[in-house]
ZAMARGU-4260 file (C-alpha; in steps of 0.2 Angstrom, whole numbers, plus 5000, padded with zeros to 4 digits):
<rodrens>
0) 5000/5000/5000 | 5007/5017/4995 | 5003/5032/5007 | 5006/5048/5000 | 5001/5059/5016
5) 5002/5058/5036 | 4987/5065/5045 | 4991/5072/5061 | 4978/5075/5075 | 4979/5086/5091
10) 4967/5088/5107 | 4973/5100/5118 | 4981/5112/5106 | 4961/5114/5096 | 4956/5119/5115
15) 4963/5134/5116 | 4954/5150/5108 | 4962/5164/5103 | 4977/5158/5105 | 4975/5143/5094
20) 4984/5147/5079 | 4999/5153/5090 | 5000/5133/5097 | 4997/5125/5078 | 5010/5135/5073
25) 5021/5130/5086 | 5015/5113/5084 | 5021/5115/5065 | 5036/5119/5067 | 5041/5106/5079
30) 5033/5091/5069 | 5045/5099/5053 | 5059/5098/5065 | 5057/5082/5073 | 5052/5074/5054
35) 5069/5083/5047 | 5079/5070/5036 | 5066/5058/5035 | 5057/5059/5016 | 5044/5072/5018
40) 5039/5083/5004 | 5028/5097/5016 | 5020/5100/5032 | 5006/5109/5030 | 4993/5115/5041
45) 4973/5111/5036 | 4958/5112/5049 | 4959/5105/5064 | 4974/5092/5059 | 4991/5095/5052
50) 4996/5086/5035 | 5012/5080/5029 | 5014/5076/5010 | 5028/5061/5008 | 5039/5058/4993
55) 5037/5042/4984 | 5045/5027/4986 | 5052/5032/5002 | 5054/5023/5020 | 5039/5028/5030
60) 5047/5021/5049 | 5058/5035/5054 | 5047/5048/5049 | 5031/5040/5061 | 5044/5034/5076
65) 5049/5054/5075 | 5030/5059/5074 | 5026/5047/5089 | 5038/5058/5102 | 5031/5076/5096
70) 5022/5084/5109 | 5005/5091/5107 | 5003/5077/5092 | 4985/5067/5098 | 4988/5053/5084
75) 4992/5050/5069 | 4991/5038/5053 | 4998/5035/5036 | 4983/5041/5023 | 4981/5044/5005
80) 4970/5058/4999 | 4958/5059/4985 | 4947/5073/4978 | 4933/5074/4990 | 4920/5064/4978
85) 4913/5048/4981 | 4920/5039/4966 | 4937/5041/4971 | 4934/5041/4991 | 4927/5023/4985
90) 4941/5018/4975 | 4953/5023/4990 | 4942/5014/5002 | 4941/4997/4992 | 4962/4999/4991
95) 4963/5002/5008 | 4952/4985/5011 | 4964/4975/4998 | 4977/4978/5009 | 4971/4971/5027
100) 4962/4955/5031 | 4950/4956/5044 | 4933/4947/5048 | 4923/4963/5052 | 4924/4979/5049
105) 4918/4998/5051 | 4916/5014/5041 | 4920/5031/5052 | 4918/5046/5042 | 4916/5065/5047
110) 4916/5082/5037 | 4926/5097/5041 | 4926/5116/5030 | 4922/5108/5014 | 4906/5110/5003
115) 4904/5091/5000 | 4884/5089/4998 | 4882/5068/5007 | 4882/5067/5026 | 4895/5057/5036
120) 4882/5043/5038 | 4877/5043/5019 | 4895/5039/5014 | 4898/5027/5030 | 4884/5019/5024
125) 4889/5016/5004 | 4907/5015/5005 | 4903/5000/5018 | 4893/4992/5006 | 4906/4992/4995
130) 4918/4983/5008 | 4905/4972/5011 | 4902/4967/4994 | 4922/4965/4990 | 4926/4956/5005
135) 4912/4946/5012 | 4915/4955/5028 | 4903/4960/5041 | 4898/4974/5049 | 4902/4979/5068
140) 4898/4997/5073 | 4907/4992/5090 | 4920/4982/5090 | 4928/4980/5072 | 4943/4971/5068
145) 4949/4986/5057 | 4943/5002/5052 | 4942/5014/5038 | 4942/5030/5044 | 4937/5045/5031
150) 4940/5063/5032 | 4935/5077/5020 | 4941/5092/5021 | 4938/5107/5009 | 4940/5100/4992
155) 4953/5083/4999 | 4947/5069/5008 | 4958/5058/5016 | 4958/5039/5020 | 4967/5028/5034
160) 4968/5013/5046 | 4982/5012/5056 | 4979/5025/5069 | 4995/5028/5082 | 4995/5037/5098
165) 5007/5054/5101 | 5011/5059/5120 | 4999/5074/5119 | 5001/5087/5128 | 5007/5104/5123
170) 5020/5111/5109 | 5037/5112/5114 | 5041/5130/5119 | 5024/5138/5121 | 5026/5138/5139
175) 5044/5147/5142 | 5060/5138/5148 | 5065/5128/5164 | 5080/5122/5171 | 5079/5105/5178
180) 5090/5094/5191 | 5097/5079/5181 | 5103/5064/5192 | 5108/5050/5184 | 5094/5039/5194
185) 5076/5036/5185 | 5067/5052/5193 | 5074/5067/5185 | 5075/5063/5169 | 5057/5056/5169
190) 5052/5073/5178 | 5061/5083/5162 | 5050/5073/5151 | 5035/5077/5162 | 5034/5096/5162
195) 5041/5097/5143 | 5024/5087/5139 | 5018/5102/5146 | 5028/5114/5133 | 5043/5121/5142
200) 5059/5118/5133 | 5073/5113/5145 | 5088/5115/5149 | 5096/5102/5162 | 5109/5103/5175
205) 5120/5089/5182 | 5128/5090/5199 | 5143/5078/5202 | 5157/5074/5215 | 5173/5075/5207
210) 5187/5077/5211 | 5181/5064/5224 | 5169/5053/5215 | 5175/5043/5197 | 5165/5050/5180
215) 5151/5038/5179 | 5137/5050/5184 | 5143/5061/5171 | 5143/5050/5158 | 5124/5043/5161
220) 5120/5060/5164 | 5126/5064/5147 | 5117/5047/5140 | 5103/5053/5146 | 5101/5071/5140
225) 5106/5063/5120 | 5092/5050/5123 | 5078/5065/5130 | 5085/5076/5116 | 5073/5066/5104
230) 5060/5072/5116 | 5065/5089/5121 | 5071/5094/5105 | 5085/5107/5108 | 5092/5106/5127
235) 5107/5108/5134 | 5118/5099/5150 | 5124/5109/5161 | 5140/5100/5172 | 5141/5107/5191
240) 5158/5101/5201 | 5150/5101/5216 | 5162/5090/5225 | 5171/5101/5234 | 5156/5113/5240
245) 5153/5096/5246 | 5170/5095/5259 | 5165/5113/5264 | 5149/5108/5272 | 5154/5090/5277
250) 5168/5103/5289 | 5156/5113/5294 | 5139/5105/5298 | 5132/5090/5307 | 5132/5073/5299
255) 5111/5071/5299 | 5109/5088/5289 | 5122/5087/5276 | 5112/5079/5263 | 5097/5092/5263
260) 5113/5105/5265 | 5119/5098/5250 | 5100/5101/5241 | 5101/5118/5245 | 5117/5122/5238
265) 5111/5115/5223 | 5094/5123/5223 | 5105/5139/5223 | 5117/5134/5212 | 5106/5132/5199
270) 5092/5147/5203 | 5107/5157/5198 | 5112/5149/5181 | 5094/5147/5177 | 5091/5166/5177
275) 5108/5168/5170 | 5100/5156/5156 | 5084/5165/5157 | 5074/5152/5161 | 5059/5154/5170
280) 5057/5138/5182 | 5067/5125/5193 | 5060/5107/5190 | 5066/5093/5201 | 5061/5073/5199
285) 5058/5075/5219 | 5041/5062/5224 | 5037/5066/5242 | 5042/5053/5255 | 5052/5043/5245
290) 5068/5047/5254 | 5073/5056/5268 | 5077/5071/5259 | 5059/5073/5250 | 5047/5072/5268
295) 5035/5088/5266 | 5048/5096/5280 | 5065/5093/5270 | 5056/5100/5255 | 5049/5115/5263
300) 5066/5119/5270 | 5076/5118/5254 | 5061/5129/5245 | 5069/5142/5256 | 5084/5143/5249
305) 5076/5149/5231 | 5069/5165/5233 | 5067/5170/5214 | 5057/5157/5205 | 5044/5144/5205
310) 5051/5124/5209 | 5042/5111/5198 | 5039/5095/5204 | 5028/5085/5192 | 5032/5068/5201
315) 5028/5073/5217 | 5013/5063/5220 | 5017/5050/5211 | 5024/5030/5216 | 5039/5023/5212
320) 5030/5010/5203 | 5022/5024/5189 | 5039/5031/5190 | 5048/5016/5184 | 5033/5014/5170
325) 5033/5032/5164 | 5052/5028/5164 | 5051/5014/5151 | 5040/5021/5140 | 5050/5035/5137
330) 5069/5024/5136 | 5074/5031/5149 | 5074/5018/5161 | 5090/5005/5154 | 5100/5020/5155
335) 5093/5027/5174 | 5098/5009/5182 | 5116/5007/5176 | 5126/5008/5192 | 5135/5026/5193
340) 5144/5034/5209 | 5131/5048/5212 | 5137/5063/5221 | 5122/5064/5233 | 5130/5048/5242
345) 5147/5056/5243 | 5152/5058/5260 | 5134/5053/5266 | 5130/5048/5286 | 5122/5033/5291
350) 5109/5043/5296 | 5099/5057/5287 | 5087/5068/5296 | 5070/5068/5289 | 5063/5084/5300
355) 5077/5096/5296 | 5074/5113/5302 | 5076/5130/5296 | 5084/5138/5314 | 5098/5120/5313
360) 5100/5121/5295 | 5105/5142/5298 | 5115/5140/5310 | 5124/5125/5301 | 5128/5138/5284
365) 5135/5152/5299 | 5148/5144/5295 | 5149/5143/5277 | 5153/5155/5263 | 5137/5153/5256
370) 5137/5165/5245 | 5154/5163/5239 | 5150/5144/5237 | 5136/5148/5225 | 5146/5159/5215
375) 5158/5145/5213 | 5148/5132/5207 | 5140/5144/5192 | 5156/5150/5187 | 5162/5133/5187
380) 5147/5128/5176 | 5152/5119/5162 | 5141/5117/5147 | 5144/5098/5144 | 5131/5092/5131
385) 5121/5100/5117 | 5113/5091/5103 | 5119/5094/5085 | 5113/5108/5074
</rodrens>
């Protein structure tokens, strides 16, 4: 079967008013980026969906695996299009049936902006009797083993059966830029994912122990940011040497605070470089009560620390279990377990408190050059990983 166009649907992008245009837009662009280098002649932008001409004779796979991590795209589908008449909408349809085996079958077709005089049910109705009368199949409004699904729009009407499923969501961009907190464990990079489904681009930032830890947090951080580039489109890594900010407080403060000490540096650390960066969010993979440092307290104490912008936490009422699913489905998962030398575990006590508070955790940074610690870790900022032009 040769298809000669894709036909891309959105939900949530058709929802929003005014502003519609300036999300399909954005939507257009991004399904013309993701799609670059795979065969397609156009993208083009028709009532209520988003079509994409291909060039004959040319590997259709890459072009819908790119489709199927574009957010804002609903679903999507292989088609060919005809002149919206019946005889050809008939012709395609009978095609379409040649193609598949299947014991029953339904017709779904709807109208949209065109001047095309039968109703959706009046060419359900004889485009299925032709299906009927080719194949020998029957009929099943409500549970068909394969379906011909029919468009028309203005003076096109386009045909299709193999509907896959986008993420959804938002464009990528319409809703500003954050900076998020990339570990190398499954969270972070699951809560990337997360508030880019939303439409924020991102940039990330990594935070590791050398000179005192080995590389390997580096490295899977890096992994990580190439794999959610096919998802985030154009981020960036940032690298934080945080390992001696880490002696400094390990001098300075008791053992049970150091690891919420260490979160607030970081917090800090990277309020400042998102601004520098002009991004307008911190997001972290943070999922309250999973450890000690994520009880309502910990968190509430380190919020403290960022006094300039919001902190996203998309995870934070979700289980390990939906984590670790979400984390799958997006590849993310095989590179997150891979054993690494975390710098959140450097130099950590048995015990970590899990009620830290404010009046401790002030008098603990008395002793600190906080401010002077900060500025250290964004002028050591390195900018590790970007994805090719």
């Amino acid at each position: 079967m040769h298809y000669d166009v894709v036909v891309v649907h959105y939900h949530e992008v058709g929802l929003k008013g005014r502003n519609r245009h300036f999300f399909e837009r954005a939507l257009t662009k991004n399904i013309t980026r993701a799609i670059e280098g795979t065969g397609f002649l156009k993208v083009r932008e028709r009532p209520g969906r988003v079509i994409i001409s291909l060039a004959e004779e040319h590997a259709i796979d890459p072009l819908l695996s790119a489709l199927g991590r574009v957010f804002g795209v609903s679903n999507f589908a292989p088609a060919v299009h005809v002149d919206a008449e019946l005889g050809p909408i008939t012709e395609a349809a009978l095609e379409l049936a040649r193609s598949a085996t299947f014991g029953t079958f339904a017709v779904r077709a709807r109208k949209g902006n065109t001047s095309f005089e039968m109703s959706s049910q009046q060419v359900n109705e004889i485009v299925g009797k032709a299906i009927c009368d080719q194949t020998g199949a029957g009929v099943n409004l409500d549970r068909p083993d394969w379906t011909c699904h029919i468009e028309i729009v203005a003076d096109h009407a386009y045909l299709y059966f193999d509907r896959r499923f986008g993420p959804g969501g938002l464009p990528l961009g319409v809703s500003g830029k954050v900076m998020a907190l990339l570990s190398g464990g499954i969270d972070s990079p699951v809560a990337a994912w997360e508030v880019a489904k939303r439409g924020a681009s991102c940039e990330l930032i990594h935070f590791h122990g050398q000179p005192y830890s080995d590389p390997s947090s580096v490295r899977q951080a890096s992994q990580l940011a190439a794999h959610l580039e096919r998802w985030l489109g154009q981020n960036r890594l940032w690298m934080i040497p945080f390992g001696d900010i880490q002696r400094e407080i390990v001098t300075a403060a008791p053992q049970e605070l150091r690891v919420v000490l260490y979160r607030r540096f970081m917090m800090r650390i990277a309020e400042s470089l998102a601004e520098r960066e002009g991004c307008q969010a911190l997001v972290t993979g943070e999922s309250l009560g999973q450890v000690a440092s994520q009880t309502l307290q910990n968190i509430a104490v380190i919020d403290r620390t960022v006094e300039r912008l919001p902190v996203l936490r998309p995870l934070i009422g979700r289980d390990k279990v939906e984590i670790v699913e979400l984390a799958r489905t997006i590849g993310t998962y095989e590179i997150s377990i891979t054993p690494h030398q975390d710098c959140c575990v450097l130099f950590t006590p048995k015990h970590v408190t899990t009620h830290a508070s404010f009046e401790q955790l002030a008098e603990a940074e008395s002793a600190l050059d906080v401010d002077g610690l900060v500025e250290k870790g964004v002028a050591n900022a390195e900018l590790a990983w970007r994805p090719e032009k």
